[in-house]
C-alpha positions as CSV (number, residue, x, y, z in Angstrom):
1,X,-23.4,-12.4,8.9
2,X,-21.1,-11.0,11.4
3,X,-21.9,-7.8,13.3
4,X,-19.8,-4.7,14.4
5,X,-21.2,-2.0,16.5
6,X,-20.1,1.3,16.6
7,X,-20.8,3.7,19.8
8,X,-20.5,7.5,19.9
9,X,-21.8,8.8,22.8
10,X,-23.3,11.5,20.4
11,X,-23.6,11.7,16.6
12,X,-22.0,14.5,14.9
13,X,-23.2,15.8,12.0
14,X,-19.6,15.4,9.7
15,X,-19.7,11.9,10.8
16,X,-23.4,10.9,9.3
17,X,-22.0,10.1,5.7
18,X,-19.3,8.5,7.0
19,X,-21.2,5.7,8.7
20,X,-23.6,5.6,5.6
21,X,-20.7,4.7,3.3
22,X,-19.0,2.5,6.0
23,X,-22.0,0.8,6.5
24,X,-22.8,0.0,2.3
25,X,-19.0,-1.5,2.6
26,X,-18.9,-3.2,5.2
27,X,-22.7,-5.1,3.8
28,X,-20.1,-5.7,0.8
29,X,-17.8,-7.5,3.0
30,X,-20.6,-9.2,4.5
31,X,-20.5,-7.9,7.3
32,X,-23.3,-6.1,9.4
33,X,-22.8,-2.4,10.9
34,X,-24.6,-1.0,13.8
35,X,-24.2,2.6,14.9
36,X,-25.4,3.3,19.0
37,X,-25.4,7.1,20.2
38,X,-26.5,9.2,22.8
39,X,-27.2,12.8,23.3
40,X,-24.7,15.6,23.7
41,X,-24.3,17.0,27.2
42,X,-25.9,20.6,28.0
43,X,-22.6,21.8,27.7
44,X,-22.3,20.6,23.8
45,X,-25.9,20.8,22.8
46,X,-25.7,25.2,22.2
47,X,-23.1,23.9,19.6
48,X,-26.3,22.0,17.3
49,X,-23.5,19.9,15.6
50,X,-25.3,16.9,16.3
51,X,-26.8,14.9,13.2
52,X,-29.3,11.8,12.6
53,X,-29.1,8.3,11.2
54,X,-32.3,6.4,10.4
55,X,-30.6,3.5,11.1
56,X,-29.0,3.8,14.3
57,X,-29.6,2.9,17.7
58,X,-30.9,6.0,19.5
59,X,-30.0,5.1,23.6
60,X,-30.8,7.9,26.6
61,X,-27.0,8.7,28.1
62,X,-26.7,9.7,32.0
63,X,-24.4,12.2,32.6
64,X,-22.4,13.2,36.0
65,X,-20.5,16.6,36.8
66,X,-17.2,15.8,38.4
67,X,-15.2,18.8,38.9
68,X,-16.8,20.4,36.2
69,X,-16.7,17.4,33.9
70,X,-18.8,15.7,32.5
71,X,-18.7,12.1,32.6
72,X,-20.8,9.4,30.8
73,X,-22.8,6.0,31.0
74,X,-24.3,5.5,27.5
75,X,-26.7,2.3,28.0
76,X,-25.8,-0.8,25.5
77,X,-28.2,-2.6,23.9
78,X,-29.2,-5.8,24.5
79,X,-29.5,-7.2,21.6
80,X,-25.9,-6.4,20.0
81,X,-24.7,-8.5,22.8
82,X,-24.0,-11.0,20.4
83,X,-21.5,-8.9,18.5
84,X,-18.4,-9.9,16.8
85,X,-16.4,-6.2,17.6
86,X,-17.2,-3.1,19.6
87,X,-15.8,0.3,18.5
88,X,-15.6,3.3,21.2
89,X,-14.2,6.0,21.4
90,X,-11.0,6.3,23.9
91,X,-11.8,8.8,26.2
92,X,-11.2,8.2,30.0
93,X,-15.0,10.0,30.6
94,X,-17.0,7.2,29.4
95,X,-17.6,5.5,32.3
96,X,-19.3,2.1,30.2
97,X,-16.1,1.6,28.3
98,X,-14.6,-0.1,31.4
99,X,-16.9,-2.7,31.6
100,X,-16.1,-3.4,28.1
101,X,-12.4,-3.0,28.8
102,X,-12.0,-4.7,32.3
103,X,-14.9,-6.7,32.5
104,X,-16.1,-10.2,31.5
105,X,-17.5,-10.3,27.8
106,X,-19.2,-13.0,25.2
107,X,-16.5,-15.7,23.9
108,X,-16.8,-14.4,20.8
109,X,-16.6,-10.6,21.2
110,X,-14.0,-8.2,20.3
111,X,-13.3,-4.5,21.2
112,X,-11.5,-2.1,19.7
113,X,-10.6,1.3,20.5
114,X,-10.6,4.3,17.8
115,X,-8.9,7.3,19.0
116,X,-5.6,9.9,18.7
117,X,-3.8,7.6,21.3
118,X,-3.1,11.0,23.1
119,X,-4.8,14.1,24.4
120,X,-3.1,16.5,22.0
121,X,-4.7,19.5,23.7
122,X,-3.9,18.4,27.2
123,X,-2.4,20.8,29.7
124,X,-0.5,17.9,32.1
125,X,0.2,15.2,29.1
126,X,2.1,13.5,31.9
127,X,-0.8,14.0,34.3
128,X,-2.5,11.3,35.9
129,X,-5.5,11.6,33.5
130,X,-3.3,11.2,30.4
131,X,-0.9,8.0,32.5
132,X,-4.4,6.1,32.6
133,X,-5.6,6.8,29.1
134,X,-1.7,4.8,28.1
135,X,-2.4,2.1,30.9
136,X,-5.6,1.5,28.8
137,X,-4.2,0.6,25.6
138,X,-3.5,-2.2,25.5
139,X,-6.7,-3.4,26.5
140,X,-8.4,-3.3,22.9
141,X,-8.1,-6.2,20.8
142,X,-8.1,-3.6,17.6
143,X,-7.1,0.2,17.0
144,X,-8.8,2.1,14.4
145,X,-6.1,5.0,14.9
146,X,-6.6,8.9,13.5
147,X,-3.2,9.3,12.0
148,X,0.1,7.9,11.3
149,X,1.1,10.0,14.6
150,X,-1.1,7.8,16.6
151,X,0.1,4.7,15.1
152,X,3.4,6.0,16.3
153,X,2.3,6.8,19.5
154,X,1.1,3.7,19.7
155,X,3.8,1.9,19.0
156,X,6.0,3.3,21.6
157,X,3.3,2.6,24.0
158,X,4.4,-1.6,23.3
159,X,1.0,-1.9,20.8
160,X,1.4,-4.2,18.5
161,X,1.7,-3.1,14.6
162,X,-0.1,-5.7,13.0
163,X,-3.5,-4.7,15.2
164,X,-3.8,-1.0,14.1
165,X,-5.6,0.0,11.4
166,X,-4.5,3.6,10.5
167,X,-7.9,5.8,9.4
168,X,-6.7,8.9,7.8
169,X,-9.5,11.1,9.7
170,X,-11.6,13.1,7.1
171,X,-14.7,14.5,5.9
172,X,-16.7,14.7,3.1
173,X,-15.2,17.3,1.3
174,X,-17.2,16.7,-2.4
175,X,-19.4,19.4,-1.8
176,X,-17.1,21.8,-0.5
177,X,-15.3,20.7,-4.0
178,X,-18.2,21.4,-6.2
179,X,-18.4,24.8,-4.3
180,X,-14.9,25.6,-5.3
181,X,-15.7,24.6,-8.8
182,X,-18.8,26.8,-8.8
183,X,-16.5,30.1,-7.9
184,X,-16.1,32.0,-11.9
185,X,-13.7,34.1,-12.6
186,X,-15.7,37.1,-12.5
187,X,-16.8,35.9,-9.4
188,X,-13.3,35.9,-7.7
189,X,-12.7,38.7,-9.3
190,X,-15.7,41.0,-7.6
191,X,-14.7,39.6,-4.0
192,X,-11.0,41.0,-4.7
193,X,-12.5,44.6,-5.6
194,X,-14.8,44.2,-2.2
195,X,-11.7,43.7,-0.4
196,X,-10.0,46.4,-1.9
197,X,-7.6,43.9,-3.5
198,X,-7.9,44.0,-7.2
199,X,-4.1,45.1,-8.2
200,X,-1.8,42.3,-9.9
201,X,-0.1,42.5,-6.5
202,X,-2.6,41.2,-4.2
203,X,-1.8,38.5,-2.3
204,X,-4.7,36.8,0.5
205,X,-4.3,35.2,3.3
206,X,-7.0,33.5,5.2
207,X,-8.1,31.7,8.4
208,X,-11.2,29.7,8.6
209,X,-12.2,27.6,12.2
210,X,-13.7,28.2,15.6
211,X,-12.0,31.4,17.3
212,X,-11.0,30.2,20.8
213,X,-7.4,30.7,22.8
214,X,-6.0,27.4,21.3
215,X,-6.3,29.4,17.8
216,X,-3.6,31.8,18.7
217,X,-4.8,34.8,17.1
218,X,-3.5,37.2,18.5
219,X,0.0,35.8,17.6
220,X,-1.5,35.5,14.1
221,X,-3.0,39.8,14.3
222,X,0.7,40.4,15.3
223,X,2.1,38.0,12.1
224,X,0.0,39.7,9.6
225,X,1.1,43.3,11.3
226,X,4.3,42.5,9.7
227,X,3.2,40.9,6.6
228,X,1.5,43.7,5.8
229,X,4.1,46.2,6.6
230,X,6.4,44.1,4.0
231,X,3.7,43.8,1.7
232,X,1.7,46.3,1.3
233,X,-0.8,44.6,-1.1
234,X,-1.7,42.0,1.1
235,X,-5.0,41.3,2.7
236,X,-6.2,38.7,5.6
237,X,-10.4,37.3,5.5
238,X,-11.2,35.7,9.2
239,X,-14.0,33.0,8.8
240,X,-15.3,32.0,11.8
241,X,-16.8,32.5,14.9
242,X,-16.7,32.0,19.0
243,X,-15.2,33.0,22.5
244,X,-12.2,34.6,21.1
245,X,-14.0,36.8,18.4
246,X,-13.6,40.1,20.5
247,X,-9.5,39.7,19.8
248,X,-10.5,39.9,15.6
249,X,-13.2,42.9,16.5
250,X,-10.9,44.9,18.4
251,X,-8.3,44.7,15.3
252,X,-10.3,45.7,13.4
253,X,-10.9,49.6,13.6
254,X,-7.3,49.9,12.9
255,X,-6.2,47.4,9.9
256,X,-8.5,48.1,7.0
257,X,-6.7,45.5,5.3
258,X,-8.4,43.0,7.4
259,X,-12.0,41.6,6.7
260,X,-13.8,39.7,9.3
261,X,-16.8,37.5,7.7
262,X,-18.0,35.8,10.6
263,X,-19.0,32.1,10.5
264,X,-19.7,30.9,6.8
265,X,-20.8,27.3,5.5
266,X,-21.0,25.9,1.7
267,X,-20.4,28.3,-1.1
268,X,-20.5,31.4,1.3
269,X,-17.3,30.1,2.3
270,X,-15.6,28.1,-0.4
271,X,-15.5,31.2,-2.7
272,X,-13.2,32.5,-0.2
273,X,-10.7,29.8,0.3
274,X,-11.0,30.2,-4.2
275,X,-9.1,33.7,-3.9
276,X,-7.0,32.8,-0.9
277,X,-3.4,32.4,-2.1
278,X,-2.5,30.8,1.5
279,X,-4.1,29.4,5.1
280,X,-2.9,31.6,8.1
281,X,-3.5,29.1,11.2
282,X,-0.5,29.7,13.3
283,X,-3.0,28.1,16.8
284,X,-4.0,24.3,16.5
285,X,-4.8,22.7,13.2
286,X,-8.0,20.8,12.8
287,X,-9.9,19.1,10.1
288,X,-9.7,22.2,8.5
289,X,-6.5,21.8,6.9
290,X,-8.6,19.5,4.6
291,X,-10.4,22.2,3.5
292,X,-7.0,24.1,2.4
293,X,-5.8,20.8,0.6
294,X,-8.7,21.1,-1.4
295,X,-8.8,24.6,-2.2
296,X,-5.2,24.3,-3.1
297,X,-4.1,27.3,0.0
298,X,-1.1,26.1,1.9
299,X,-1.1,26.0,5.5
300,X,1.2,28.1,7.7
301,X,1.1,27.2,11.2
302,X,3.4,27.4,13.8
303,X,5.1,24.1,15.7
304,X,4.5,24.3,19.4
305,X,0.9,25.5,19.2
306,X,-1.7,22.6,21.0
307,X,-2.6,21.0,17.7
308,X,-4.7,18.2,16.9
309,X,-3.8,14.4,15.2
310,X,-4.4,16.0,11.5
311,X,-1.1,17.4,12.1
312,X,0.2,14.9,10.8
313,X,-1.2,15.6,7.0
314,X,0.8,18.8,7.1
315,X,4.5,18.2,5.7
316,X,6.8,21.2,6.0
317,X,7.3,22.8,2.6
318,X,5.9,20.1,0.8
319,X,2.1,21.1,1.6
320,X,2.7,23.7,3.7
321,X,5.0,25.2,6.5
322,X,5.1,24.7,10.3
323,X,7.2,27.5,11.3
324,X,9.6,27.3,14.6
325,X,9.6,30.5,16.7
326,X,7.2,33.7,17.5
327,X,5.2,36.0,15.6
328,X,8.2,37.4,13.4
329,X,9.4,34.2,12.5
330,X,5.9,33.5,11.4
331,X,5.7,36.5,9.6
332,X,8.6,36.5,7.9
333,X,8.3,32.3,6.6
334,X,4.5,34.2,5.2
335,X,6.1,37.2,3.3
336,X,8.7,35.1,1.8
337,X,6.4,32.2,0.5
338,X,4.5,35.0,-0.8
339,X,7.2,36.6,-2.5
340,X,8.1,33.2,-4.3
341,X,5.6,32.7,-7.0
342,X,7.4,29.4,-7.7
343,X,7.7,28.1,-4.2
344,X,3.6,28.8,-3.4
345,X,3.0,27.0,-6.8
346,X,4.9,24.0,-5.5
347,X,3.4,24.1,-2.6
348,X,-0.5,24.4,-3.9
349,X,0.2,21.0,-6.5
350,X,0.9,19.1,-3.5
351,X,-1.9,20.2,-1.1
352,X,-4.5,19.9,-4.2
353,X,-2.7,16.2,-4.5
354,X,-2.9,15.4,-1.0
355,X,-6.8,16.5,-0.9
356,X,-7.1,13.1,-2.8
357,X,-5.1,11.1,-0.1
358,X,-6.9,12.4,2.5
359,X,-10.5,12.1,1.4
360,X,-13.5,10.4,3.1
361,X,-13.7,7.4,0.6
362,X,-10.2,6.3,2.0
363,X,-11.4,6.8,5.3
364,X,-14.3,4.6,4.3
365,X,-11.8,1.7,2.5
366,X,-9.4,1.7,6.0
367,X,-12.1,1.3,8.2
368,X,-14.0,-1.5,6.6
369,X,-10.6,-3.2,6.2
370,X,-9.7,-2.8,9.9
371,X,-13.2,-4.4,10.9
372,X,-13.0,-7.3,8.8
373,X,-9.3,-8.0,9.8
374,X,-10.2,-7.7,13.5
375,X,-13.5,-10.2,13.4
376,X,-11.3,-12.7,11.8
377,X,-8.0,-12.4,13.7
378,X,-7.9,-14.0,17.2
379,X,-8.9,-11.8,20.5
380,X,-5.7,-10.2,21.5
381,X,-4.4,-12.0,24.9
């Protein structure tokens, strides 16, 4: 039975029933999967989003501040040496990828890179940081890539088509599902009176994710300023919690219209996205838009914000909007699609459809495909 090893310098927790599934298929394919991870840095460890596997190879990483980053040696063991394929992650911190990528390996061994192709939140994308990442490419013998974008991205880079595997990032969203099926009537009903938003006219907008600058909110305060203003039945829920929460607290005194719940998991925060009519996440979209797909909320964000891969789920006015310009422009795309009963209906079919497309057993399927194409292809020269 072939092996393929997967490293993560540390295990997070969305990830653990990923690699349980992947691991069942890829048995199926006869194949056998190995997971190796580290520990988080002290930086990442206050954010306890670390998980377990029973399974998995549990290594000690050594970690080095360099300019106030933190870069990484996670140990490999020994005895996967005889591996048919190594997936890492492609990050230019992980100081043993290079001797995977530059250096000498087994006859038989293949590596492959899984990755956004890009730093999509980088500052300098032409920097020198983001000019090695592209010089490293080509290096892999596979890619397991994020999105469509990054099979794009690749692409241009001179990659070759026929040796990327495109993975459809996601999570497991079943639960989250059954949460939203949980939510009665009644139910949605009694949150609208708690928000004061019980008339036929009510319409809800929500955000849901980590508050930190990338999430623009104060363009999105500013946004619902005017949605408001143009309907006056309209409310906004903030879920969520972090470095940018005093922007939310200091709205608040001022807009009763706006609730601020704080950081919610599981049903706490499904019955939520079950009365929300639409997303508001004008800063950079996530995994999260997942989360709307399933609910069946559209997601309004705005175009130049510092977004993420998953971008690339979000089709204007088929799913959602990406609006071009400031916070009036934003505003304005909001009150209309509001306004248009039709339109939003539209719009919710296709994001419920697309919560189907995007799920965590297609992830599952791509992946295990990718690995068994890569241990039978020839090493790339």
């Amino acid at each position: 039975m072939k092996k393929a090893v997967i490293l993560q310098y540390r295990l997070l927790h969305y990830r653990i029933r990923l690699f349980e599934l992947l691991r069942e298929r890829c048995e199926q394919l006869g194949i056998e999967l190995h997971v190796v991870h580290g520990q988080p840095t002290e930086r990442e460890a206050p954010k306890r989003d670390t998980g377990q596997l029973a399974w998995a190879d549990v290594v000690t990483n050594r970690y080095i501040d360099v300019g106030g980053k933190d870069v990484v040696w996670q140990p490999f063991p020994a005895r996967h040496r005889d591996a048919a394929l190594v997936v890492t992650m492609q990050e230019n911190r992980l100081l043993s990828n290079y001797p995977l990528l530059l250096g000498p390996r087994g006859e038989y061994m293949r590596v492959a890179y899984w990755g956004h192709g890009r730093n999509f939140q980088s500052a300098r994308p032409n920097g020198l940081r983001e000019r090695w990442k592209r010089s490293l490419v080509g290096r892999v013998d596979w890619w397991f890539a994020y999105t469509e974008t990054t099979r794009d991205i690749l692409r241009a880079d001179g990659y070759p088509d026929e040796r990327i595997t495109v993975l459809n990032n996601a999570i497991d969203n079943e639960q989250f599902e059954r949460d939203l099926a949980a939510v009665s009537p009644e139910q949605k009903q009694s949150l609208l009176r708690e928000i004061g938003a019980s008339t036929s006219d009510a319409v809800i907008g929500l955000f849901c994710g980590s508050l930190y600058p990338d999430k623009r909110l104060d363009y999105m305060i500013a946004a619902a300023d005017l949605v408001h203003a143009a309907l006056p039945d309209f409310r906004l829920i903030v879920i969520g919690d972090g470095p940018s929460a005093d922007i939310i607290r200091a709205a608040l005194p001022s807009r009763p219209w706006l609730r601020w719940l704080g950081a919610l998991t599981g049903r706490d925060k499904a019955k939520w996205f079950a009365v929300a009519d639409l997303v508001m996440n004008p800063g950079a979209v996530g995994l999260h838009i997942l989360d709307a797909f399933c609910s069946g909320a559209p997601m309004v964000t705005a175009r130049d914000s510092r977004h993420g891969p998953e971008l690339a789920y979000l089709e204007n006015c088929v799913n959602g909007l990406i609006v071009d310009g400031d916070a009036s422009a934003y505003a304005d795309a909001v009150t209309r699609l509001l306004s248009d009963g039709a339109r939003l209906d539209a719009l919710k079919r296709s994001a419920r459809a697309d919560a189907l497309r995007y799920s965590l057993g297609n992830m599952v399927e791509h992946f295990a495909s990718g690995i068994e194409r890569c241990i039978v292809m020839p090493r790339k020269s």
